[in-house]
C-alpha positions, 0 to 999 in steps of 0.5 A: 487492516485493510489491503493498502492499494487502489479500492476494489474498482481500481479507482484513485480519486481525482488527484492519485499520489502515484499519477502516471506509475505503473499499476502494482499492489503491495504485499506486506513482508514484515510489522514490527511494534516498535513502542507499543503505538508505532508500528514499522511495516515493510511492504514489495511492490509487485507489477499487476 
């Protein structure tokens, strides 16, 4: 699975989902698989 942030370049797009938000990354606390399919994943945000 690949890191759920920004690209490489810190690039957003045109229209970013967070505009105006601090920059952070996320770390991956827990997954749980909850019916075989669906997974539950619990992320922190931390301040670059």
């Amino acid at each position: 699975m690949g890191d759920p942030h920004a690209d490489d370049h810190g690039a957003y797009g045109e229209a970013p989902v967070f505009a105006g938000a601090a920059d952070f990354a996320l770390e991956l606390l827990e997954s749980r698989t909850l019916d075989g399919r669906i997974q539950e994943l619990v992320y922190r945000p931390t301040l670059h």
